[in-house]
LUMVEX-715531 format. One record per atom (N, C-alpha, C, CB): atom name; x, y, z. Coordinates in Angstrom, 3 decimals. Each point is the difference from the previous one (the first is absolute). Glycine has a CB too. Layout:
// LUMVEX-715531
<"CA",<X,Y,Z>>
...
This chain:
// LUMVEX-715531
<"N",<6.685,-92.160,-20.412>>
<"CA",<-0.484,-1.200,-0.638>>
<"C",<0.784,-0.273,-1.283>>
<"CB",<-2.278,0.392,0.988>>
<"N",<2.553,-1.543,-0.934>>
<"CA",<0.621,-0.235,-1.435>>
<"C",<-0.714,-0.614,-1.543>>
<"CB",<1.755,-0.342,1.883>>
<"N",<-1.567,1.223,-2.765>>
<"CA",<-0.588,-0.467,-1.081>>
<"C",<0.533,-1.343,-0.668>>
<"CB",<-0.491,2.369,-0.191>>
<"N",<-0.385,-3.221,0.053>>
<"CA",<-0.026,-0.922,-0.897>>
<"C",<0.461,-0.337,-1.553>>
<"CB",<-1.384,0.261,1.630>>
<"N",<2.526,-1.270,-1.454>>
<"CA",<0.676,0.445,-1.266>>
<"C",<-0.583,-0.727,-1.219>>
<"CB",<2.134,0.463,1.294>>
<"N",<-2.201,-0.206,-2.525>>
<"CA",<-0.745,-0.440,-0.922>>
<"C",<0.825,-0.328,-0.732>>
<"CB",<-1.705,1.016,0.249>>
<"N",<1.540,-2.206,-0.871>>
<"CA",<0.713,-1.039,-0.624>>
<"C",<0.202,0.499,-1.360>>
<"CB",<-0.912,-1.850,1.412>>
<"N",<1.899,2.251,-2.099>>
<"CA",<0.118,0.255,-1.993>>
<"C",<0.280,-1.562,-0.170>>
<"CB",<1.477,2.865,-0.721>>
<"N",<-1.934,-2.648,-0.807>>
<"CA",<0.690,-1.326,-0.836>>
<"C",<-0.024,0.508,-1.085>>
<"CB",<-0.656,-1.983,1.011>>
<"N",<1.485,1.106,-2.132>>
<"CA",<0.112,0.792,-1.086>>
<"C",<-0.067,-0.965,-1.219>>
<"CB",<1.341,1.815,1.294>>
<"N",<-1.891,-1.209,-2.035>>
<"CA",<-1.256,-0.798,-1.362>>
<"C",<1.527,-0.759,-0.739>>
<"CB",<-2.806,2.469,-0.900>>
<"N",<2.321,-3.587,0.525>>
<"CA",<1.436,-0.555,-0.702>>
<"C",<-0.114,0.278,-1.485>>
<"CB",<0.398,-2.035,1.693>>
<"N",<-1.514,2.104,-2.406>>
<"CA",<0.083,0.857,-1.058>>
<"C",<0.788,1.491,0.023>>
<"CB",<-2.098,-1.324,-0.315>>
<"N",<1.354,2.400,0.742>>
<"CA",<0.308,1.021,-0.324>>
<"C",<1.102,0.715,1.105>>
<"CB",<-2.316,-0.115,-1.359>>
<"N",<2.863,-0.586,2.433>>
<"CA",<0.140,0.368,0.868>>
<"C",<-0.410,1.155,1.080>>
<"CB",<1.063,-1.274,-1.353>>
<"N",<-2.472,1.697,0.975>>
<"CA",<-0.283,0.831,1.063>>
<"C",<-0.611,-0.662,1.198>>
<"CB",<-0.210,1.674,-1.649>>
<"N",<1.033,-0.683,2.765>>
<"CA",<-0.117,0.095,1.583>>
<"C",<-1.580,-0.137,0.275>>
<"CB",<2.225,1.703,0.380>>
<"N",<-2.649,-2.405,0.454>>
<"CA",<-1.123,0.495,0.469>>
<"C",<-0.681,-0.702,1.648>>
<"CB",<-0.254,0.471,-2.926>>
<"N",<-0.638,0.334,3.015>>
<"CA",<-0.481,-0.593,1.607>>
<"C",<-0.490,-1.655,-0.457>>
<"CB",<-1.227,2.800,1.323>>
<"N",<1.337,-3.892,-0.678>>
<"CA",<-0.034,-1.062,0.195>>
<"C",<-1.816,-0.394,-0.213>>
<"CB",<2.602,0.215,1.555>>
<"N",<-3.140,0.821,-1.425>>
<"CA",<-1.800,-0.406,-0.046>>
<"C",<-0.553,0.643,-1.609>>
<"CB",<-0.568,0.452,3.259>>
<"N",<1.130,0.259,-4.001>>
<"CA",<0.115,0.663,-1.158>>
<"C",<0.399,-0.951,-1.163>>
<"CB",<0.542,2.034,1.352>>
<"N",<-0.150,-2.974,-1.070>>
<"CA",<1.165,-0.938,-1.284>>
<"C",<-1.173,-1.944,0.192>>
<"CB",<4.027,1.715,0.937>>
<"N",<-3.514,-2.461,-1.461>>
<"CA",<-0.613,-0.947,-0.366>>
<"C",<0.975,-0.813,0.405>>
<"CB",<-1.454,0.778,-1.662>>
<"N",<1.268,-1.995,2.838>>
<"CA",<0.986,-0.939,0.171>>
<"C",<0.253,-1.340,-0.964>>
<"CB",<-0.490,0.953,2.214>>
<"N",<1.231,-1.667,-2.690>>
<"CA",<-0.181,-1.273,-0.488>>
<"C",<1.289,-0.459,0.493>>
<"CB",<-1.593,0.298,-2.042>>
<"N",<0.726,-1.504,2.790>>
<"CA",<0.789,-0.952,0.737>>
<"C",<0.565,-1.445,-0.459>>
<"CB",<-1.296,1.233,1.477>>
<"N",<2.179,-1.834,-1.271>>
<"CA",<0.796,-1.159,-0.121>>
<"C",<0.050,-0.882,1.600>>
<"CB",<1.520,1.447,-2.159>>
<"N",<-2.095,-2.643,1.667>>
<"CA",<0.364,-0.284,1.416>>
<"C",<0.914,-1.536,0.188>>
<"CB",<-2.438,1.491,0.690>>
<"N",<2.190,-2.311,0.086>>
<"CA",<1.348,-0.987,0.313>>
<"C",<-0.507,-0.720,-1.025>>
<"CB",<0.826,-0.165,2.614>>
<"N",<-1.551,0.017,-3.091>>
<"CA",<-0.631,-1.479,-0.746>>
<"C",<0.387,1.147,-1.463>>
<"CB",<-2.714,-1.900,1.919>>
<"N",<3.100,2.585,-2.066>>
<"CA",<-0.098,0.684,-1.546>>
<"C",<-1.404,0.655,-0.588>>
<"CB",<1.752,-1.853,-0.495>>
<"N",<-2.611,1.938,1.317>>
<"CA",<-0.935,0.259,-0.313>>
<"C",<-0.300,1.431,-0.397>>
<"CB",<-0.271,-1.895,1.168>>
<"N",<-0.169,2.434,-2.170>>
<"CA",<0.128,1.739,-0.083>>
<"C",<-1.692,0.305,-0.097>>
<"CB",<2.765,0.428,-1.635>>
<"N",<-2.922,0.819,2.296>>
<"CA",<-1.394,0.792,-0.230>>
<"C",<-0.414,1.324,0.673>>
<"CB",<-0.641,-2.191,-0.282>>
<"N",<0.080,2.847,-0.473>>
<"CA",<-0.271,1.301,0.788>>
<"C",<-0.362,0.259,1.268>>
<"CB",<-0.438,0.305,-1.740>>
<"N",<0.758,0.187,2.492>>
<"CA",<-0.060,0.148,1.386>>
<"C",<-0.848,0.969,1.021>>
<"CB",<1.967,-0.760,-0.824>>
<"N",<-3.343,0.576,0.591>>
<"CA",<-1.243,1.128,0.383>>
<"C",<0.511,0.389,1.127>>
<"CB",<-2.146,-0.889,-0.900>>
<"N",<2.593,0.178,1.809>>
<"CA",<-0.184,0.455,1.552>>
<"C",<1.423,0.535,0.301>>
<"CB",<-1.893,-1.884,0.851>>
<"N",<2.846,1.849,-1.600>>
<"CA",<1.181,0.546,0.257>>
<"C",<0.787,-0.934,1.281>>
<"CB",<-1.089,2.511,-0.934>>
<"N",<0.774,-3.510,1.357>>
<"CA",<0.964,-0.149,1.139>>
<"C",<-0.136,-1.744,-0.627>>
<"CB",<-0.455,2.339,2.604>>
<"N",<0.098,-3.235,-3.318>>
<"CA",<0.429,-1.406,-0.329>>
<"C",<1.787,-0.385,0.027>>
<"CB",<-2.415,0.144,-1.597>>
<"N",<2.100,-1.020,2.227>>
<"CA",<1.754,-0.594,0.362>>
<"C",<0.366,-0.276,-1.582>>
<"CB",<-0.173,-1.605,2.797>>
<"N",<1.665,2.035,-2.563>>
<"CA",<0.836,-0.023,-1.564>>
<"C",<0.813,0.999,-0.387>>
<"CB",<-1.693,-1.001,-0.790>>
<"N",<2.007,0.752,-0.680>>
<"CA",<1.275,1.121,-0.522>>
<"C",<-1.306,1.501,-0.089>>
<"CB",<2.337,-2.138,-2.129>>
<"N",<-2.490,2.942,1.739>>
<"CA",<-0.898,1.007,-0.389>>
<"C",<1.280,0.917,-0.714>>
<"CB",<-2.271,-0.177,2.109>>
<"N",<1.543,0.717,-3.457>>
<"CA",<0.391,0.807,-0.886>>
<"C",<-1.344,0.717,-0.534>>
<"CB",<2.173,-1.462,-0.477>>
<"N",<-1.772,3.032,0.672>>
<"CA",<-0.990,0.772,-0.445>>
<"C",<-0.629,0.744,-1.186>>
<"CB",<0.748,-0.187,1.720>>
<"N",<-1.028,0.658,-2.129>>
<"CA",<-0.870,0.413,-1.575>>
<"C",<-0.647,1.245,0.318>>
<"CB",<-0.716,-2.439,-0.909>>
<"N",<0.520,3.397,-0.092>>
<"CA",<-0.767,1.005,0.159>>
<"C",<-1.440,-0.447,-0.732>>
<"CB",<2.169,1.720,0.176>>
<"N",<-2.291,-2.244,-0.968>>
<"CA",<-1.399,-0.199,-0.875>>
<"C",<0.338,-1.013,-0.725>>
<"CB",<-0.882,2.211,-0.245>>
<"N",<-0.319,-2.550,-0.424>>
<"CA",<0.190,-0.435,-0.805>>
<"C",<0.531,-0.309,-1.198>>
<"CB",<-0.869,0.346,1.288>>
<"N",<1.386,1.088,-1.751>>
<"CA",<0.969,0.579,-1.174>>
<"C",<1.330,-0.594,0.317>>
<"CB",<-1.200,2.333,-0.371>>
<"N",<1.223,-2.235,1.802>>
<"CA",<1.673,-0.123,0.682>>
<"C",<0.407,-1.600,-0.152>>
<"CB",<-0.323,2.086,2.152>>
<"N",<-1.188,-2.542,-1.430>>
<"CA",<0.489,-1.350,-0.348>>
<"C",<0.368,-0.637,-1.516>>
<"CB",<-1.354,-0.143,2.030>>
<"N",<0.400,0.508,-2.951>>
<"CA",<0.281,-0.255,-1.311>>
<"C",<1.589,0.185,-0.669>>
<"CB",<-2.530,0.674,0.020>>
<"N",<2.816,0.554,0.667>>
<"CA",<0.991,0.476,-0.494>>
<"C",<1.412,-1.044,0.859>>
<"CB",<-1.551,2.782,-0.609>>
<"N",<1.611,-3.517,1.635>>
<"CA",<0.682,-0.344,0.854>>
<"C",<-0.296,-1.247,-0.561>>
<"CB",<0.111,1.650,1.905>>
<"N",<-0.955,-2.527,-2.455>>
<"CA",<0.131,-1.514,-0.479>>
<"C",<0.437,0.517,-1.132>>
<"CB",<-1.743,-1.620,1.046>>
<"N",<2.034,2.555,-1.785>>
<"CA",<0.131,0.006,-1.630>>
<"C",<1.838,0.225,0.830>>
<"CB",<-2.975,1.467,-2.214>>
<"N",<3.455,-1.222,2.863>>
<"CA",<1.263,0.114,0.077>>
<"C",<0.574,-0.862,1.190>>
<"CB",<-0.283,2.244,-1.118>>
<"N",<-0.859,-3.719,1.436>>
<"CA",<0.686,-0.201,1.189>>
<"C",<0.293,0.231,0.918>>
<"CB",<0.205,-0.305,-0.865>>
<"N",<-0.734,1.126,1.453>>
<"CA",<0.605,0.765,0.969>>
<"C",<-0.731,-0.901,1.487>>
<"CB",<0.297,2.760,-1.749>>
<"N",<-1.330,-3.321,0.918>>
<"CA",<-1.004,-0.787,1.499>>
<"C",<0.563,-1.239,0.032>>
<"CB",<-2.503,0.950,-0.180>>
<"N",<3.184,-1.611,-0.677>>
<"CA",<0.923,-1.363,-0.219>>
<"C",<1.172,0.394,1.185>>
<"CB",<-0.390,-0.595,-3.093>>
<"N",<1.008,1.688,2.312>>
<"CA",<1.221,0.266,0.965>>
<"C",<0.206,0.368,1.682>>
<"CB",<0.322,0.664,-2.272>>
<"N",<-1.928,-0.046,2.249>>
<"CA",<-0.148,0.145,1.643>>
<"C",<-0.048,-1.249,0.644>>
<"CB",<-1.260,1.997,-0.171>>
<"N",<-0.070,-3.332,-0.501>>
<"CA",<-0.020,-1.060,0.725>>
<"C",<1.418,-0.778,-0.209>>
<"CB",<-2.654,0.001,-0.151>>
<"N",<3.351,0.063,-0.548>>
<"CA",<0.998,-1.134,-0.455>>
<"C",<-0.542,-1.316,-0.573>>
<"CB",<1.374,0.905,1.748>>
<"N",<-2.191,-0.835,-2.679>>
<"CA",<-0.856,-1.266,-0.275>>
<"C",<-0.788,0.505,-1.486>>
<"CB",<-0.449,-0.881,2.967>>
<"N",<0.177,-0.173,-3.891>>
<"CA",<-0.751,0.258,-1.054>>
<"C",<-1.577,0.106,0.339>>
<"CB",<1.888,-1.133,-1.311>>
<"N",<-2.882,2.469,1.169>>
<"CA",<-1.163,-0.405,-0.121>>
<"C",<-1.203,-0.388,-0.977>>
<"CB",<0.990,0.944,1.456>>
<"N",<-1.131,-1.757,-1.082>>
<"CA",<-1.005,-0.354,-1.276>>
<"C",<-1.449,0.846,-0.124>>
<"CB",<1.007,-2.510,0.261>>
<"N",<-1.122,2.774,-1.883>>
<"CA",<-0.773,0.589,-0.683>>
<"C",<-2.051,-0.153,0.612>>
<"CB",<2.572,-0.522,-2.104>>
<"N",<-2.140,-0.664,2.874>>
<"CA",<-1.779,0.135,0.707>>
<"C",<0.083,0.569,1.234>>
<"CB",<-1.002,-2.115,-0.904>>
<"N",<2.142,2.187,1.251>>
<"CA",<0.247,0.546,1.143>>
<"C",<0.036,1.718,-0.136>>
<"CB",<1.273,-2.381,0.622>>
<"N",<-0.540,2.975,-1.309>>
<"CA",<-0.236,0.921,-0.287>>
<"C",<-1.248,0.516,-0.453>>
<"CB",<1.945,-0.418,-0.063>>
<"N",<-2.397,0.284,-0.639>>
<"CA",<-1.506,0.090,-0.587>>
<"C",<-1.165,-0.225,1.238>>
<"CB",<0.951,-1.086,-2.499>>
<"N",<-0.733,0.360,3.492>>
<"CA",<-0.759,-0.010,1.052>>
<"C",<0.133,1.418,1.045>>
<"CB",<0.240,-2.735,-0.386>>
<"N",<0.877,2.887,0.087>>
<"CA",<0.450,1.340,1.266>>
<"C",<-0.390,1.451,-1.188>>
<"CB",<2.854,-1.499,1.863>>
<"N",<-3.115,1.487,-3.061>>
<"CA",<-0.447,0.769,-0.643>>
<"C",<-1.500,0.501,0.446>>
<"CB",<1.669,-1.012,-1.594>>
<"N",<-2.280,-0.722,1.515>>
<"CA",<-1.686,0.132,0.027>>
<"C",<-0.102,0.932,1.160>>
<"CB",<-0.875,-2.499,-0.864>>
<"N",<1.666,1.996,1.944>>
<"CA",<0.326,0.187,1.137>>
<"C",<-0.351,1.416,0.494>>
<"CB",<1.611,-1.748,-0.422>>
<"N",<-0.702,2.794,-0.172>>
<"CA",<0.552,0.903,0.008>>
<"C",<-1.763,1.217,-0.423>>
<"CB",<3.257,-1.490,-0.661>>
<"N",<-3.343,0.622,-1.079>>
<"CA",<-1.252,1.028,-0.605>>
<"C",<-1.368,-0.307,1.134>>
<"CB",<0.826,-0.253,-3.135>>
<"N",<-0.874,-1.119,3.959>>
<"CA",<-1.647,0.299,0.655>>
<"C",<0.561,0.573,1.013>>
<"CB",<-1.758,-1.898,-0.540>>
<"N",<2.809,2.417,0.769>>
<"CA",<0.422,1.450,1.520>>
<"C",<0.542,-0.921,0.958>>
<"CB",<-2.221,1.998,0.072>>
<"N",<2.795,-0.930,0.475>>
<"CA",<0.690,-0.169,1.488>>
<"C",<-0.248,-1.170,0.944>>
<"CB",<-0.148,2.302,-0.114>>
């Protein structure tokens, strides 16, 4: 029988590796639209995060600008925050 292969991705803050159900998606999609991604599979760009720390640390350096290719705005961010603190 063959085992099932499990997907890594890797946090764009800190760059650590990790299984794909462990990390936090935030998605981009055709319309530009950005937001955290509960269910893991929404059509779009997806860039991953370890926490909340990670993300903080990844808008303070851009790093979530540079994944989407696009400026995000400050309610937007702040929404995927709220996002983030009422859980998964």
């Amino acid at each position: 029988m063959k085992k099932k292969k499990v997907p890594i991705r890797k946090c764009i803050n800190c760059f650590e590796q990790s299984t794909k159900k462990t990390l936090l998606r935030i998605v981009k999609t055709k319309d530009n639209e950005v937001f955290l991604d509960k269910t893991g599979k929404a059509n779009g760009r997806g860039a991953y995060v370890c926490d909340l720390n990670c993300l903080e640390e990844a808008i303070k350096k851009r790093a979530l600008q540079r994944a989407f290719k696009i400026e995000i705005k400050e309610e937007v961010i702040n929404k995927i925050k709220e996002d983030m603190k009422d859980g998964k």
